[in-house]
C-alpha positions in Angstrom: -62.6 18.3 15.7 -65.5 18.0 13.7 -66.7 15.2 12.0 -66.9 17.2 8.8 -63.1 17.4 9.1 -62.3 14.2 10.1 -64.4 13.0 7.1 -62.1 14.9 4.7 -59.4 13.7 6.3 -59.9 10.2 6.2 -61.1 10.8 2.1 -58.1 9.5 0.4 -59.4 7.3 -2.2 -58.0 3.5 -3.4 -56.0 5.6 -6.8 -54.5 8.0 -4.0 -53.4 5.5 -1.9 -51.9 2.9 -4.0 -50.1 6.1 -5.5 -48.6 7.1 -1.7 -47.6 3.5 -1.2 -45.6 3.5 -4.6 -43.7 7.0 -3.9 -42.6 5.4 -0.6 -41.5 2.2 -2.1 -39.9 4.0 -4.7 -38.1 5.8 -1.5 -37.0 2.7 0.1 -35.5 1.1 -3.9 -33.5 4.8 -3.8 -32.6 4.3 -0.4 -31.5 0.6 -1.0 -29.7 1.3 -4.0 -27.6 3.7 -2.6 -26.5 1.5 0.0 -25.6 -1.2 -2.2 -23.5 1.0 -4.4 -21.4 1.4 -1.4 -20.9 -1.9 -0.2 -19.7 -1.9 -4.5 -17.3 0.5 -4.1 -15.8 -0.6 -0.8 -15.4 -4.3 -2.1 -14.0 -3.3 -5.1 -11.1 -0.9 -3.2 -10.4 -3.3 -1.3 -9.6 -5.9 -4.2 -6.7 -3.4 -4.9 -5.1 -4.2 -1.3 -1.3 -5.7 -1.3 -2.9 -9.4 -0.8 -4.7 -9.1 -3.9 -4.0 -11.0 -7.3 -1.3 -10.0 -10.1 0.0 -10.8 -13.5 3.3 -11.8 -13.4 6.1 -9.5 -14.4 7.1 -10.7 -18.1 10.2 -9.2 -19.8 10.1 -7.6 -23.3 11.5 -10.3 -25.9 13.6 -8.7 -28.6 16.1 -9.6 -31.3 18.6 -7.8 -33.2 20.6 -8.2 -36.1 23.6 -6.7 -37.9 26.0 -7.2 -40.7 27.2 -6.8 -44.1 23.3 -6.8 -45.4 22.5 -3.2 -47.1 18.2 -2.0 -46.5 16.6 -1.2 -49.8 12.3 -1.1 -50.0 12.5 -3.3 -46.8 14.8 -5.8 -48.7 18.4 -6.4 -46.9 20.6 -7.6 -49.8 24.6 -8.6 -49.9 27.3 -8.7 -52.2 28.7 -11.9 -52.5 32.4 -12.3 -52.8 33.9 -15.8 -53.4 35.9 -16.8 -50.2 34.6 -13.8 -48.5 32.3 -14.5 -45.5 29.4 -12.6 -45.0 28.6 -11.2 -41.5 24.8 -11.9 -40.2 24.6 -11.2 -36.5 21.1 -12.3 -35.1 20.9 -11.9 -31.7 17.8 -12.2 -29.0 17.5 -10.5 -25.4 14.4 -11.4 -22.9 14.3 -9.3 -19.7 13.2 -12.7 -17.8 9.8 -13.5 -15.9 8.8 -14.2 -12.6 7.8 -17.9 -14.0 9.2 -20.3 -15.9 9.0 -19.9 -19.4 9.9 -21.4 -23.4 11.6 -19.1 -25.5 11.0 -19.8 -29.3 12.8 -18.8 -32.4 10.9 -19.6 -35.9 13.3 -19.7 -39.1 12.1 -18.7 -42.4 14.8 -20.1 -44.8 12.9 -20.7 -48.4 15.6 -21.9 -50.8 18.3 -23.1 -48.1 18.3 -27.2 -47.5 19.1 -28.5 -44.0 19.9 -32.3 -43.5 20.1 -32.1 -39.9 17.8 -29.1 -39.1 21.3 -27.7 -37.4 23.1 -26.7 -40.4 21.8 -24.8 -43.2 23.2 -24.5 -46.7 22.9 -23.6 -50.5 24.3 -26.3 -53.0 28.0 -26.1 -51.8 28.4 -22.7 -52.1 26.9 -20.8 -48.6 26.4 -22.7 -45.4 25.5 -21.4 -42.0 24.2 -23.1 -38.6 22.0 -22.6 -35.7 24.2 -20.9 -32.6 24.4 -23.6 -29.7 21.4 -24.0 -26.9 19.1 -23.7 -29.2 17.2 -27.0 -29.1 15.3 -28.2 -32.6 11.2 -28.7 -32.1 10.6 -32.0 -33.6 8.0 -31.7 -36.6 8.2 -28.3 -37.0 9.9 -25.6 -39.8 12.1 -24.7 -38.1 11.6 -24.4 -34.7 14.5 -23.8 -31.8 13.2 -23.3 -28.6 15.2 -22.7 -24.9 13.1 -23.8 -21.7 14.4 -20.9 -18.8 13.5 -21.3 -14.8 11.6 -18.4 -13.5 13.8 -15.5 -13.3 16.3 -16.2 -15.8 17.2 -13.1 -18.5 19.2 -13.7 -22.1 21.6 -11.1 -23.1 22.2 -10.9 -26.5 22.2 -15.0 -27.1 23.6 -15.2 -30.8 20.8 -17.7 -33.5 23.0 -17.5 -36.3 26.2 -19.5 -34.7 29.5 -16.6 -34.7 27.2 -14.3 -36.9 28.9 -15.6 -39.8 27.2 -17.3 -43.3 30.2 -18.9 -45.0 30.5 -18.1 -48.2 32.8 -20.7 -50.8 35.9 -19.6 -52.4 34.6 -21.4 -55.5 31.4 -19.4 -56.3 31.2 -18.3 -59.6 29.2 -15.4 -60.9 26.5 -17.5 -62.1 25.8 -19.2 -58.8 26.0 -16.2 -57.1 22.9 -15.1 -59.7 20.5 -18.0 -58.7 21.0 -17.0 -55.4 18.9 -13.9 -55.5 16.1 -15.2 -54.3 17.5 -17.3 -51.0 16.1 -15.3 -47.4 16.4 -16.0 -43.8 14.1 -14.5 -41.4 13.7 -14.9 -37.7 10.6 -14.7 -35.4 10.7 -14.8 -31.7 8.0 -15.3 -29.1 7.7 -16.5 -25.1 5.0 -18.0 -23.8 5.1 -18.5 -19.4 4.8 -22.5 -18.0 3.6 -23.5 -15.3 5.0 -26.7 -15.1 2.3 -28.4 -17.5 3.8 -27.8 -20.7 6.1 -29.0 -22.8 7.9 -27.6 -25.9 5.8 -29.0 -28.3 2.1 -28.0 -26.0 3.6 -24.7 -25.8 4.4 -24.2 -29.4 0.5 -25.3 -30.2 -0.3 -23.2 -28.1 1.5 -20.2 -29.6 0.6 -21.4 -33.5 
């Protein structure tokens, strides 16, 4: 080889060469990259395995009601008989969870007066009561709450006690006027315990 050729071999200037040294470490960041995507993948795939974490199962809360209430413009309204009681079924089914958990029911009941947050009643002409097992929350407007160990369902557990607001034989016409404005409503919600909460904790945590 001559050393004409050699020289032109070994002419690859300081630009050149800082350039060849990039592409390969570019290479290498490609090559590394790649790898590393697959150790992603595989760690993530196997985060599905059966020993992996889960939510636990938690039942759909519902509640129900019937009765002699007619739907007008989202408005259930009655006609009030004197001595005739006036069916209001209100009932609430939870599928259960794999944990314990408090069941609340809030009670919107604007116009009605309660002395024993039991009992519920208008003058002395309507009355009606919270259905048994449901326990009041102290401090609250109204609040009735049941505490259920892991795995335990409700079936159609009445809130208005034998579906029934009793409705007074003496009711005139002009009480039953002023009464146009009474309401009872009912909201339900769950919340899972792990052993560190009680009734009222829950509920704040819930508001």
């Amino acid at each position: 080889m001559s050393k004409e050729s050699r020289k032109r071999k070994s002419s690859m200037g300081f630009g050149e060469g800082m350039m060849w040294l990039a592409g390969v470490l570019f290479c290498l960041v490609l090559i590394t990259t790649s790898m590393m995507g697959g150790l992603f993948a595989r760690y993530i795939t196997s985060a599905t395995g059966s020993d992996s974490a889960r939510v636990a199962t938690f039942g759909d809360l519902t509640l129900t009601e019937t009765g002699d209430f007619v739907e007008s413009d989202g408005t259930k309204t009655a006609k009030i008989i004197p001595g005739v009681d006036l069916s209001k079924k209100v009932t609430l089914s939870f599928e259960a969870s794999e944990v314990d958990t408090i069941v609340f029911v809030e009670v919107s009941a604007p116009g009605w007066d309660t002395p024993d947050n039991q009992n519920f009643m208008k003058d002395t002409q309507l009355n009606w009561s919270m259905a048994d097992g449901w326990n009041y929350l102290p401090g609250t407007q109204y609040v009735y709450y049941r505490v259920l160990d892991t795995n335990t369902a409700l079936t159609d557990v009445d809130i208005i006690r034998d579906g029934v607001i009793h409705v007074s034989k003496d009711i005139k016409e002009s009480n039953i006027q002023s009464l146009d404005k009474l309401n009872i409503s009912f909201q339900a919600s769950v919340i899972q315990n792990d052993g560190s909460l009680t009734p009222e904790t829950a509920w704040d945590k819930l508001k």
